[in-house]
C-alpha positions as CSV (number, residue, x, y, z in Angstrom):
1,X,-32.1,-84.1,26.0
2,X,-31.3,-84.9,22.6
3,X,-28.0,-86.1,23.6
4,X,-29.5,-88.5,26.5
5,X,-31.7,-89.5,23.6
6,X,-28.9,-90.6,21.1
7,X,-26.8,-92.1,24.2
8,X,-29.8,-94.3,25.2
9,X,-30.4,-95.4,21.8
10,X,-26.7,-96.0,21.2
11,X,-26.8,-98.4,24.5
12,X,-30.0,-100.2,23.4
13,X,-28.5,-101.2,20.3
14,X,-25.4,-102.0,21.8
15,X,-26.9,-104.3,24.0
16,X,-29.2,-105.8,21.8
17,X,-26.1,-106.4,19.1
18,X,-24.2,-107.8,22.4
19,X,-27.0,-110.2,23.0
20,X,-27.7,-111.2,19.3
21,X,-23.2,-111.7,19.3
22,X,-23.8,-114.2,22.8
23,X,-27.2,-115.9,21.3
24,X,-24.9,-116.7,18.0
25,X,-21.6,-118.1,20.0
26,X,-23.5,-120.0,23.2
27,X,-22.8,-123.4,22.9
28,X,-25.3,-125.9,23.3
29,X,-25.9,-129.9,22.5
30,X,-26.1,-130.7,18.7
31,X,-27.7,-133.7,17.4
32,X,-28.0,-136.1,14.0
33,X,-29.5,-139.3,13.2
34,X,-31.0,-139.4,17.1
35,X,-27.2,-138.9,18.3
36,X,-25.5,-136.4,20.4
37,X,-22.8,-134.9,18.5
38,X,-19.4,-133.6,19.6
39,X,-19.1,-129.9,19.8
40,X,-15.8,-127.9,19.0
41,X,-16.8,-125.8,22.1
42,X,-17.0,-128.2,24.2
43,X,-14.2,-130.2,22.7
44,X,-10.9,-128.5,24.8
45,X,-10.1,-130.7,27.7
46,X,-8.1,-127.5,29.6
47,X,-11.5,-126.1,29.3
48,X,-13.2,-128.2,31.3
49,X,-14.6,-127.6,35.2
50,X,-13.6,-129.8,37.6
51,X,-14.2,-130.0,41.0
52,X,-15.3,-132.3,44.1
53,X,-17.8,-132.3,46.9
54,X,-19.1,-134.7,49.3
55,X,-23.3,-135.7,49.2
56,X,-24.9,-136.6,52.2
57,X,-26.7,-139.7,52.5
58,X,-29.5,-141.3,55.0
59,X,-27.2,-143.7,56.8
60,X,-24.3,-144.0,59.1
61,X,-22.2,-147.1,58.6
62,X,-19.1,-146.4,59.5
63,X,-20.2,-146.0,63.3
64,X,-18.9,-142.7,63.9
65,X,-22.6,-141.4,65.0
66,X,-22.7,-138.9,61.9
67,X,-24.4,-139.7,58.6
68,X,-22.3,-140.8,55.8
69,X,-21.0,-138.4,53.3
70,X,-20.2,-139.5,49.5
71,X,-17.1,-138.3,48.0
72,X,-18.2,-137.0,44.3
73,X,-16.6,-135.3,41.3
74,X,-18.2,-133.2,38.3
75,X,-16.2,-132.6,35.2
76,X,-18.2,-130.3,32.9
77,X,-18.1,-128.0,30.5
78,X,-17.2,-124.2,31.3
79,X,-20.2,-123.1,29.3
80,X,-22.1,-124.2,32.6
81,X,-20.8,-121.7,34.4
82,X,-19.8,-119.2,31.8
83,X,-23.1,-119.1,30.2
84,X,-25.8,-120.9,32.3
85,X,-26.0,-123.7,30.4
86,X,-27.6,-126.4,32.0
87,X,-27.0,-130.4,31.0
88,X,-27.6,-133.8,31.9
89,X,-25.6,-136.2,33.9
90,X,-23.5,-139.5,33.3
91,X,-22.7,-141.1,36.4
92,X,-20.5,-143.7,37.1
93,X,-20.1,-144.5,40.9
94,X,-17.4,-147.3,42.0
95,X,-15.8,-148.9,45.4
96,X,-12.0,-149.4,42.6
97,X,-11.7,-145.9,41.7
98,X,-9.1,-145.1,44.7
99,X,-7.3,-148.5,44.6
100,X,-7.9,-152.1,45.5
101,X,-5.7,-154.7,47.3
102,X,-2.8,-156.3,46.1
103,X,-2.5,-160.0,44.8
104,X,-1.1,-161.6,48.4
105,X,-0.7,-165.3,48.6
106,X,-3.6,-167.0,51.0
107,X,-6.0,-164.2,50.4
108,X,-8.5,-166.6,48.8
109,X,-9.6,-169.1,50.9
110,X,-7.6,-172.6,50.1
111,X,-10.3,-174.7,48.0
112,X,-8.5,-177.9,48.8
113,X,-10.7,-179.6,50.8
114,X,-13.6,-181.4,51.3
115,X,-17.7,-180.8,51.0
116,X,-18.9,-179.3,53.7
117,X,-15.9,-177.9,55.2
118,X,-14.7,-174.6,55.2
119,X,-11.0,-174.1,54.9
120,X,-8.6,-172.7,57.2
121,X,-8.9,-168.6,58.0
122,X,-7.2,-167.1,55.1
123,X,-4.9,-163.8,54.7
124,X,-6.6,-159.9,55.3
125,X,-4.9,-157.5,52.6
126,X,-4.6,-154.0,53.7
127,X,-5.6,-151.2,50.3
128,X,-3.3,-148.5,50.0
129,X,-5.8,-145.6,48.8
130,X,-4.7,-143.6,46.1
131,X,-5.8,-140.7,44.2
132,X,-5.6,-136.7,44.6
133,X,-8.7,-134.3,44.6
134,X,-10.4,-133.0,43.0
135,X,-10.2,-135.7,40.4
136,X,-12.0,-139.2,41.6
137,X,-12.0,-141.1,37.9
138,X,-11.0,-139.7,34.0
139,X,-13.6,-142.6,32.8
140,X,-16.1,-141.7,30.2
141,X,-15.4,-138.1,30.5
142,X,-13.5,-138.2,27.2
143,X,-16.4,-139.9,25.0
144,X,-19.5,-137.7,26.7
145,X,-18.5,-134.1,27.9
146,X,-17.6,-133.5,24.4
147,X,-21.3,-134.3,23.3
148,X,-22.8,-131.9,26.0
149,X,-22.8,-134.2,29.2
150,X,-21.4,-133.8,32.6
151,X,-20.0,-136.8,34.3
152,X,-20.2,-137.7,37.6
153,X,-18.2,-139.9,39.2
154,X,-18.2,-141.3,43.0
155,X,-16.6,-143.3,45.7
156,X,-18.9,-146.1,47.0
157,X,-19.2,-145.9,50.9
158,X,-15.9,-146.6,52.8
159,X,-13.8,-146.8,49.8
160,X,-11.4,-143.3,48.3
161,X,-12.7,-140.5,50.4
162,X,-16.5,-141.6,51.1
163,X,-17.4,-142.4,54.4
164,X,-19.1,-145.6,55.8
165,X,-18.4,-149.2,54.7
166,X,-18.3,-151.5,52.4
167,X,-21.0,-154.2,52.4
168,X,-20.8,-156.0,48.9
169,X,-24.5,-155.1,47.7
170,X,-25.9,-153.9,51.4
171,X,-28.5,-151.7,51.1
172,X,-25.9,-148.9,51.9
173,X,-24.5,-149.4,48.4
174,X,-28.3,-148.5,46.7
175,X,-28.6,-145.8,49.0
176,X,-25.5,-144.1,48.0
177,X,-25.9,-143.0,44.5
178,X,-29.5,-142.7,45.1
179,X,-28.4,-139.7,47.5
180,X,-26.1,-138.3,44.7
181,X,-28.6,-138.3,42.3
182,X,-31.1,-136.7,44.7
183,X,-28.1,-134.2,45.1
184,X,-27.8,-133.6,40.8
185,X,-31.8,-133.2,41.0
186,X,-31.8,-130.5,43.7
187,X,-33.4,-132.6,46.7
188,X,-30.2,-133.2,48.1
189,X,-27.0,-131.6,50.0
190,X,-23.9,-131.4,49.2
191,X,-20.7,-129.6,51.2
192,X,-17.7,-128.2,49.8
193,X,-15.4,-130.3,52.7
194,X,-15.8,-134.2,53.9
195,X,-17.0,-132.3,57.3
196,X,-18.2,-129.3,56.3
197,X,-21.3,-126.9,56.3
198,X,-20.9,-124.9,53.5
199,X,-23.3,-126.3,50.9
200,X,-23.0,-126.4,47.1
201,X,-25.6,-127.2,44.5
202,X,-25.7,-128.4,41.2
203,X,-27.3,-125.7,39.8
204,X,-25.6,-126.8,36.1
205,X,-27.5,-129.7,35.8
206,X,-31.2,-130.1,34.0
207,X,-32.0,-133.1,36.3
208,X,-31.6,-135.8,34.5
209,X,-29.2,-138.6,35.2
210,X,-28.1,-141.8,33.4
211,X,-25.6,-144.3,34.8
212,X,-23.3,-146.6,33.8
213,X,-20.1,-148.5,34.3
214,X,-18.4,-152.4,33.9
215,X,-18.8,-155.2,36.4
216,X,-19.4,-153.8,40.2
217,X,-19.4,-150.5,38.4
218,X,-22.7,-151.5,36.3
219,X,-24.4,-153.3,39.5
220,X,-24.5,-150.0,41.2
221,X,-26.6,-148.0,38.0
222,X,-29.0,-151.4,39.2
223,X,-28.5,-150.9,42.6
224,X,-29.6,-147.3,42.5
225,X,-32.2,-147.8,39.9
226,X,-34.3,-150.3,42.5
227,X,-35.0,-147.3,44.5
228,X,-36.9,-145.8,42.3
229,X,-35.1,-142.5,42.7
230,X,-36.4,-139.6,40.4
231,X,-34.0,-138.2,37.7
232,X,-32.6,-141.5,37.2
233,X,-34.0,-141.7,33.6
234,X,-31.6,-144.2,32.2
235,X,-29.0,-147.4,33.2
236,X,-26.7,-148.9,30.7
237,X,-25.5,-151.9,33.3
238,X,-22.1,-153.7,31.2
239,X,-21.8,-157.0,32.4
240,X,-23.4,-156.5,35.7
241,X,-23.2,-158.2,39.3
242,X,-27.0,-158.6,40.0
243,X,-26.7,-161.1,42.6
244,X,-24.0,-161.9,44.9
245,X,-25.1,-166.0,45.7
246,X,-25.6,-165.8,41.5
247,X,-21.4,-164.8,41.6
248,X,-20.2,-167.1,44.3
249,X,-22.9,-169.8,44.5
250,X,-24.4,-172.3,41.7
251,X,-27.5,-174.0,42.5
252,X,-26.6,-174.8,46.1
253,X,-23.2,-175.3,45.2
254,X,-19.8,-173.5,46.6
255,X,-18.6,-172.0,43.2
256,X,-16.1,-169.0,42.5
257,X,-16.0,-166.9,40.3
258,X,-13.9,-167.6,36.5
259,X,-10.2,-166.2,37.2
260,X,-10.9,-166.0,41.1
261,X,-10.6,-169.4,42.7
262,X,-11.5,-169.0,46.4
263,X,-13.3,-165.5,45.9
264,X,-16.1,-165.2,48.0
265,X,-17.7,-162.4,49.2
266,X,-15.5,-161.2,52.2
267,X,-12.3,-161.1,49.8
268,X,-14.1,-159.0,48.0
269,X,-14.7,-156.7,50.9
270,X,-11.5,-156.7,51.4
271,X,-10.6,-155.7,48.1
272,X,-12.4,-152.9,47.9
273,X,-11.9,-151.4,51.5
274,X,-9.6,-147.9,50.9
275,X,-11.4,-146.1,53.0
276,X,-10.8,-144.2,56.0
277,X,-8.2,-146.1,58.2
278,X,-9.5,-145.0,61.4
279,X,-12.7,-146.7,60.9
280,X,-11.1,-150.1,59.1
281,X,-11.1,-151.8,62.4
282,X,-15.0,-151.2,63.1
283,X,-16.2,-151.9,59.9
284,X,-13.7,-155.1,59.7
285,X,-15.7,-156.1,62.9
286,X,-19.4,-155.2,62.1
287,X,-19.4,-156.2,58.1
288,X,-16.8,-158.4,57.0
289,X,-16.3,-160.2,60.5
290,X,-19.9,-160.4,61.6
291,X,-22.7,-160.0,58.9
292,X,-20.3,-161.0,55.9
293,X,-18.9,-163.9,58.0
294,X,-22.2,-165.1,59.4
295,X,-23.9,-165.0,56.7
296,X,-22.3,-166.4,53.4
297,X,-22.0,-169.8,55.1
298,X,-19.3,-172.0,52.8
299,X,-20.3,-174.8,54.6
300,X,-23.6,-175.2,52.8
301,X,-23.6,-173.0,50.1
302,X,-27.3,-172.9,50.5
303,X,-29.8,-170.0,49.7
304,X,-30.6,-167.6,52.8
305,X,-32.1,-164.6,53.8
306,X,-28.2,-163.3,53.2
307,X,-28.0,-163.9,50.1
308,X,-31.4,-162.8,49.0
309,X,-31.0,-159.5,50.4
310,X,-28.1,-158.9,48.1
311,X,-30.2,-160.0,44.9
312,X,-31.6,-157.3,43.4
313,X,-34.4,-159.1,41.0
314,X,-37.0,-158.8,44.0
315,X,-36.1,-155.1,44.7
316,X,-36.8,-154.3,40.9
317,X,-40.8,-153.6,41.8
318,X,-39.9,-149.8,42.2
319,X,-38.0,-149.4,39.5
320,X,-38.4,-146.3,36.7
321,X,-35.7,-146.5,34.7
322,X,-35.4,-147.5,30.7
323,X,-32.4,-149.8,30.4
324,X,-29.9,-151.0,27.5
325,X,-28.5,-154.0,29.2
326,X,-25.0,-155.5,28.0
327,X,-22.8,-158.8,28.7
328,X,-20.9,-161.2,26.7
329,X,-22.0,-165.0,26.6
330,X,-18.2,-166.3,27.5
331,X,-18.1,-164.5,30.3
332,X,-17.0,-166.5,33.3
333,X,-16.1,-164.5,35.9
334,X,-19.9,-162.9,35.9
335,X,-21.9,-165.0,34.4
336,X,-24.6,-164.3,31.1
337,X,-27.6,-164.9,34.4
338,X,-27.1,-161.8,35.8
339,X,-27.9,-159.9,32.9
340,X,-30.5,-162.2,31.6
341,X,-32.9,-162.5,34.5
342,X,-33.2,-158.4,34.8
343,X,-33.5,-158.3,31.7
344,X,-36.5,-160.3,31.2
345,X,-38.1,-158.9,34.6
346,X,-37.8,-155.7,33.0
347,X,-39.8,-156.6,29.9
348,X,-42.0,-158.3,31.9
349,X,-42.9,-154.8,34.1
350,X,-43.1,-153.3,30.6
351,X,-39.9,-150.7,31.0
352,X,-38.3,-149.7,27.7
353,X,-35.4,-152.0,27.6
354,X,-32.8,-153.7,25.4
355,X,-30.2,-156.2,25.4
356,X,-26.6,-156.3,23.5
357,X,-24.4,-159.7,23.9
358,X,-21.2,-160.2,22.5
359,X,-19.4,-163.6,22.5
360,X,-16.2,-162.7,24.3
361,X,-15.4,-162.6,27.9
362,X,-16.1,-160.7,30.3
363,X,-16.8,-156.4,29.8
364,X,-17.3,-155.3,26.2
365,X,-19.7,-152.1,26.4
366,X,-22.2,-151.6,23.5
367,X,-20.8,-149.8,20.1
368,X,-20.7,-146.0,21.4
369,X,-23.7,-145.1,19.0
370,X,-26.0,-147.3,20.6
371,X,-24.8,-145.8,24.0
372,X,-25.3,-142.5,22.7
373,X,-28.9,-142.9,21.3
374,X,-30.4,-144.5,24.8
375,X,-28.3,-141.4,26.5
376,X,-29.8,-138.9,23.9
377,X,-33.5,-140.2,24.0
378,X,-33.9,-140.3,27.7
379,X,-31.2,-137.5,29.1
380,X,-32.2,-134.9,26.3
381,X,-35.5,-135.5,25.2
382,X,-34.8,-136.2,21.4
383,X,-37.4,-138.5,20.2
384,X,-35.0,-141.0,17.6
385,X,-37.5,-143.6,18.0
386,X,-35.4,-146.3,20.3
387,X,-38.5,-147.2,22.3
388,X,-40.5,-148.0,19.3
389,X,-37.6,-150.0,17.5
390,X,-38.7,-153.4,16.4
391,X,-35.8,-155.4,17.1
392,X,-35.1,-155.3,20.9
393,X,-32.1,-157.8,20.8
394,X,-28.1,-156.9,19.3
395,X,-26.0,-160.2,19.5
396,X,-22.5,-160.3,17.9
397,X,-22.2,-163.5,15.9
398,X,-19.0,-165.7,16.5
399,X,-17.0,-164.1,13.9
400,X,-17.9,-160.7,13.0
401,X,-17.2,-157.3,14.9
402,X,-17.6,-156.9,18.5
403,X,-19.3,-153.2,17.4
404,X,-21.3,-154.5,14.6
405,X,-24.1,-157.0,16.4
406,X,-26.8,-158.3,14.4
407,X,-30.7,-156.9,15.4
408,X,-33.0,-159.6,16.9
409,X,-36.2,-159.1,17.7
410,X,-35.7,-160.3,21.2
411,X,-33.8,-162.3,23.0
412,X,-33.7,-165.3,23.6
413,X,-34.8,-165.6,19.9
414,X,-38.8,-165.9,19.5
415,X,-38.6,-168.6,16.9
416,X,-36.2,-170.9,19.5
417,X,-38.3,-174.1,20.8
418,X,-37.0,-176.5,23.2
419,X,-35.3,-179.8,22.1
420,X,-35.0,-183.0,24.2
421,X,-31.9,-184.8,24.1
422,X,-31.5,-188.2,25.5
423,X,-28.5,-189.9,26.2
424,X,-27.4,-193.3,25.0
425,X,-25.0,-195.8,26.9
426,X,-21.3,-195.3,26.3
427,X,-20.4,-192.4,28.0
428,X,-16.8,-193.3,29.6
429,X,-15.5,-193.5,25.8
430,X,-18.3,-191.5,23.6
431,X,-22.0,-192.0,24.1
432,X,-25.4,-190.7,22.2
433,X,-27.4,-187.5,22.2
434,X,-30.9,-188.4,20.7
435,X,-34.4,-187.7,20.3
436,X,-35.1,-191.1,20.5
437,X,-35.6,-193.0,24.0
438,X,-32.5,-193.2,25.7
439,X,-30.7,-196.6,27.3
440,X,-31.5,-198.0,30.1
441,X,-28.7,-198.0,31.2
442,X,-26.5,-196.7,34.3
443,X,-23.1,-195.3,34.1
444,X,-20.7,-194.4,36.6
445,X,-17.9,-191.8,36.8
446,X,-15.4,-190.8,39.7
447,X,-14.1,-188.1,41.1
448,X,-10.4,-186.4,40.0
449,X,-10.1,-182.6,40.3
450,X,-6.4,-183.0,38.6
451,X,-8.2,-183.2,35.4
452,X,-9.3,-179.8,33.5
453,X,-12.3,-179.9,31.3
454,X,-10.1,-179.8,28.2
455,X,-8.4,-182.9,29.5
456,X,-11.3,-185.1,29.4
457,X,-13.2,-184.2,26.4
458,X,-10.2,-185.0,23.8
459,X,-9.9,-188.1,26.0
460,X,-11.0,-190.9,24.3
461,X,-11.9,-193.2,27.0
462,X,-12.1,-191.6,31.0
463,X,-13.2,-193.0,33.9
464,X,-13.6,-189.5,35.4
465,X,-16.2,-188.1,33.0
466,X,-19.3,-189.2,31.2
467,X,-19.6,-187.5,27.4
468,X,-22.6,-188.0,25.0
469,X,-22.3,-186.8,21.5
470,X,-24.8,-186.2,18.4
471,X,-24.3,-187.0,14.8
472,X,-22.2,-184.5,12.9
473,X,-24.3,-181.6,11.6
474,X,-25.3,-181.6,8.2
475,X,-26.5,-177.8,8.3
476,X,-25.5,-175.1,11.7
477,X,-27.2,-175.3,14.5
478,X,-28.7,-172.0,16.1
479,X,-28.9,-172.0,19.8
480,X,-30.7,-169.3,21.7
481,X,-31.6,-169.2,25.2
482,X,-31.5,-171.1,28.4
483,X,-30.4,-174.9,28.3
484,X,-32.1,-177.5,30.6
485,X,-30.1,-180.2,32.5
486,X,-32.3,-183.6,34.9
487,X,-29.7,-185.9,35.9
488,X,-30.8,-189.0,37.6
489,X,-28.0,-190.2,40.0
490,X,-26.4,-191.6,42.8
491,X,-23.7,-191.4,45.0
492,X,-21.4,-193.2,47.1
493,X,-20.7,-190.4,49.5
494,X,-22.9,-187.6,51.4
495,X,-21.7,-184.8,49.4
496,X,-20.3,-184.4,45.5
497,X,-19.9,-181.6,42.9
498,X,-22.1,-182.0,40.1
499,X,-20.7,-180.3,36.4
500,X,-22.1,-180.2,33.3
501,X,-20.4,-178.9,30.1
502,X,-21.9,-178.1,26.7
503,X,-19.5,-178.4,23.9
504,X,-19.4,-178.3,20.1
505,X,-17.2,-181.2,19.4
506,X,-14.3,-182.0,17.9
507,X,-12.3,-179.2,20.2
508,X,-10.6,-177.5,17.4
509,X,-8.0,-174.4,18.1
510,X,-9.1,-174.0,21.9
511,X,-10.5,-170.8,21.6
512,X,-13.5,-170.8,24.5
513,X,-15.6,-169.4,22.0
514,X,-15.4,-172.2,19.5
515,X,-15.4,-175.2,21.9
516,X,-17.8,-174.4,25.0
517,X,-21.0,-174.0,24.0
518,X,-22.2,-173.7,27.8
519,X,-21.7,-175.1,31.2
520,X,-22.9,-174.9,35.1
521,X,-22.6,-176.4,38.3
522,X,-25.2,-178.0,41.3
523,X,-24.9,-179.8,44.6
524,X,-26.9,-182.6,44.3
525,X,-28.2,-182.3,48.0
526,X,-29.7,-179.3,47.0
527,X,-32.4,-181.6,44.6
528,X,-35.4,-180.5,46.1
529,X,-34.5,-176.3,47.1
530,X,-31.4,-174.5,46.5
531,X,-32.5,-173.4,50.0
532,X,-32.5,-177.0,51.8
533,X,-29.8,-179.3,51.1
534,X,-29.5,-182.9,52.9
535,X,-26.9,-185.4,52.7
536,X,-26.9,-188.1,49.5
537,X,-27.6,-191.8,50.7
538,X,-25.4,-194.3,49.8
539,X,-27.1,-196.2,45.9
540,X,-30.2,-193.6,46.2
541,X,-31.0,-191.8,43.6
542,X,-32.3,-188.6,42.9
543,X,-33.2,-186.5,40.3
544,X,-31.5,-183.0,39.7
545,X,-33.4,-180.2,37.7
546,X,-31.0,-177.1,36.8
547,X,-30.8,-174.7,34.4
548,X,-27.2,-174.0,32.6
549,X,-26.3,-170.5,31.8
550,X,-28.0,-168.5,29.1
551,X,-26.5,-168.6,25.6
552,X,-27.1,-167.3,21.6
553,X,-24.0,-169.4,19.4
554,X,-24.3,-171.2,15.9
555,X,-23.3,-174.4,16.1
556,X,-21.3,-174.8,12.7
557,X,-22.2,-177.8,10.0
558,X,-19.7,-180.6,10.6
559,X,-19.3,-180.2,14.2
560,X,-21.2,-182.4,17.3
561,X,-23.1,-181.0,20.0
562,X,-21.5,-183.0,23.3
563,X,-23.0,-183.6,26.8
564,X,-20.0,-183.9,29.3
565,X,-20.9,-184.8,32.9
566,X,-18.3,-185.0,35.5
567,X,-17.8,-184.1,39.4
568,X,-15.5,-181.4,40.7
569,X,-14.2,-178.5,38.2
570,X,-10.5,-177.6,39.0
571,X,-11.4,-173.8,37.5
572,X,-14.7,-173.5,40.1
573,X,-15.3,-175.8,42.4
574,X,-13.7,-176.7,45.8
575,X,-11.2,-179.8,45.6
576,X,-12.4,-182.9,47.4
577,X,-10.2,-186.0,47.4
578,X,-10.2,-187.8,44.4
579,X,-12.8,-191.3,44.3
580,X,-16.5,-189.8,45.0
581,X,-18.4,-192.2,42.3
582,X,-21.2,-190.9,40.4
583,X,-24.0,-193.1,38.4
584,X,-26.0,-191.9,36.2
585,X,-29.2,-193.7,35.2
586,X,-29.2,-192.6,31.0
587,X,-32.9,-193.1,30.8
588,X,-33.9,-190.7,33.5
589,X,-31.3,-188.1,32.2
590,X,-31.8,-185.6,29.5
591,X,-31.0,-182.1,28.3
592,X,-33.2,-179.6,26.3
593,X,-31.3,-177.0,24.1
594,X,-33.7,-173.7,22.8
595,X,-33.3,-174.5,19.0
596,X,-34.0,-171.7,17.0
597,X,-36.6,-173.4,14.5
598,X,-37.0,-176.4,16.8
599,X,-37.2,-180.2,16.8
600,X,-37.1,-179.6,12.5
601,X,-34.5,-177.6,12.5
602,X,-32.7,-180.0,14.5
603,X,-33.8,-183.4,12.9
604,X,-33.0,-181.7,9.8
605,X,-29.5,-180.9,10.6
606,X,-28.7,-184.4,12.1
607,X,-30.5,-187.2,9.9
């Protein structure tokens, strides 16, 4: 008895040192300053657990009669499994991760040609998928599993190893990750095969999920974040697609994308499509043939119930999640409105939001730490104060650090007041930009697609363009927000291309950051809806209301702020003949810049 005595008391101890030893080594999340911190034990990638599944969703797209199944991967740490630790997600979903089509000649549709026509039929590429399981994607996984986050990553529907179809922003494509998150929150199923029963859970993770990723990869965190899917706690959207007539469109207008001349949204299905080969040929048919075809109409390039379906501003009403929104001001392939006009609906329904420009092109995430503190606040529950932070805009200035931005307290600026600027007659050599009346005067320009942008501002005299210019600035010139363009004109044909650029003149070393201060593009039979269009009649004019695309830049002392109208834009625009003649009445015509200080700061820096 006395032995059983000692021997139990020997194995209570033991146990209870054996716990205390396991309490002292677990691994868990460490934090400073509101930030997640790497951890040693977490640190060792050949440590890591990786593995792949397939999520079911609520649709079948792919016409197969089954639902769709997402194709997933988890890389976390192995105190997940070794210890029960459980953590939150990162998840990054994509249609590129398992390869995109190549660069052949004709697949963009030939832009040579005129208004209201569409082209001849243009090239299908074929994607050759790529990729090995269990591994989907190696982003992020470096900068967050370290700091005590699994990532997630997925293949959008019909792209790598997920079933269904591409539809380029169908609702399909905000079902999707809203299934895998339902999946990391434990109101979902997931199988270990692409057609198989055996389930697997995610019994590693706490239920909370943040998203993020560049370009089509941060319009899905949107996407999913519409459906007001529980779990989803936090996006971080870089440079986001948030409407697809916003990328290929422009105020009625046929308009590709920066870089892409002849994108529209059917190449892009096409780009993307790596899915399943047996089912190319029906989704080819139902999607890009039928609904894609049908509906993007490049005749027009009006507004429709296409279009609007793939906008996701409307579908925001159910949406939960905080968001740090980021984009860059020169970015021309998607354009500073796509992140603007979520952002400010997402003030507007009072979600905890922010905004970080830089003044590059396009991509450019936030600096890591401002990442990490959104991530930390809302996936791990460590109040660091970001929701009650004063300063809810981070802009980079035009010559300092992409990872050093300076703290606004929104965005655009709250001390920016709008400016009217009239124009004054010389505008085929060098015209006026006032505050005073402008002439009343009319001005003509014509057509010529040969010459660039560049090519007509450091002309001195063009027939193609029409260019109004301040004084020099005596002090700089802060602008912040949207800029405001009414044109009066006329034209001597049914249909023209309408393009106005805002520069900082002289052009000086031809970085696009120095030189452009803005720009943005209209049809001009789209004056009354960007839903409507009807054809121009010959000497009547009409007036055309548009806004260009949002901006924050300092225009330095000594340079001029220049108005440059002109017709078709060789880098975005279809190519018309040369010779479609545009007048301009100057007195009915007028631009209005956001001036940070207002029509005092602006007198002030040109009298």
């Amino acid at each position: 008895m006395k032995y059983y005595f000692q021997t139990k008391t020997a194995l209570v101890f033991a146990l209870a040192f054996s716990i205390l030893s396991f309490s002292q080594k677990s691994a868990t999340p460490v934090f400073e300053n509101g930030e997640a911190q790497i951890v040693e034990a977490f640190n060792n990638q050949k440590d890591w657990l990786r593995h792949d599944l397939w999520v079911e969703t609520e649709f079948d797209t792919d016409g197969d009669g089954k639902i769709d199944r997402m194709h997933v991967s988890v890389t976390r740490p192995k105190q997940t499994e070794t210890e029960g630790l459980k953590l939150p997600v990162i998840y990054v979903t994509s249609p590129y991760f398992s390869g995109v089509a190549a660069d052949a000649p004709g697949t963009m549709w030939n832009v040579k040609h005129e208004l209201g026509e569409i082209g001849e039929e243009r090239f299908h590429p074929e994607v050759k998928r790529r990729g090995k399981r269990p591994i989907i994607s190696n982003s992020h996984i470096k900068k967050w599993v370290s700091r005590g986050y699994i990532v997630v990553h997925s293949s959008s529907p019909g792209t790598g190893l997920s079933d269904g179809a591409p539809t380029i922003g169908g609702p399909n494509e905000e079902l999707a990750p809203k299934s895998v998150i339902q999946w990391l929150t434990g109101k979902n199923k997931g199988y270990t095969e692409r057609n198989g029963n055996e389930e697997v859970k995610a019994y590693w993770s706490t239920g909370k999920v943040g998203m993020t990723g560049t370009s089509y990869n941060g319009t899905l965190p949107l996407a999913a974040a519409t459906t007001g899917v529980d779990g989803l706690e936090v996006i971080i959207p870089i440079a986001p697609n948030t409407s697809s007539y916003h990328y290929y469109r422009s105020n009625g207008l046929v308009r590709s994308p920066g870089g892409y001349l002849g994108e529209d949204i059917d190449v892009l299905y096409d780009f993307v499509h790596s899915g399943d080969e047996d089912k190319r040929a029906y989704n080819n048919k139902t999607v890009r043939d039928t609904e894609l075809k049908n509906g993007m109409d490049r005749q027009t390039g009006d507004m429709n119930d296409f279009w609007y379906n793939r906008d996701y501003l409307p579908k925001m009403k159910n949406m939960k999640a905080a968001m740090l929104m980021s984009h860059g001001f020169n970015d021309w392939n998607v354009m500073p409105e796509h992140s603007y006009r979520i952002y400010m609906k997402a003030k507007e329904m009072g979600l905890p939001t922010a905004i970080y420009y830089h003044q590059q092109g396009h991509g450019g995430p936030p600096p890591t730490s401002m990442m990490n503190k959104w991530f930390t606040k809302y996936l791990h529950g460590i109040e660091n104060g970001i929701e009650d932070e004063e300063y809810k805009a981070y802009i980079v200035r035009e010559y300092d650090n992409r990872l050093e931005p300076k703290a606004y307290k929104d965005y655009p600026n709250p001390e920016a007041k709008d400016v009217t600027l009239n124009l004054t007659s010389g505008g085929n050599k060098i015209g006026g930009l006032t505050t005073s009346k402008g002439n009343k005067t009319t001005e003509k320009l014509i057509d010529d697609v040969s010459f660039t942008w560049k090519d007509l501002a450091k002309s001195d005299n063009s027939q193609n363009r029409l260019l109004y210019v301040s004084q020099p600035l005596k002090e700089d010139i802060h602008i912040s927000g949207v800029p405001k363009i009414s044109i009066r004109l006329s034209s001597n044909k049914p249909s023209a291309n309408l393009t106005v650029y805002l520069l900082s003149l002289p052009l000086e070393n031809g970085k696009i950051t120095d030189d452009l201060i803005t720009r943005s593009w209209a049809d001009p039979k789209n004056y009354k809806s960007i839903t409507d269009e009807e054809d121009l009649k010959l000497g009547k004019f009409y007036t055309v209301n548009f806004d260009l695309q949002p901006d924050d830049q300092v225009i330095r002392k000594g340079q001029q702020i220049g108005l440059m109208i002109f017709s078709s834009d060789p880098e975005f625009t279809l190519h018309p003949k040369a010779g479609t003649e545009l007048s301009v009445k100057l007195n009915k015509t007028s631009i209005t810049l956001p001036v940070v200080g207002g029509k005092n700061a602006y007198s002030e820096a040109v009298d």
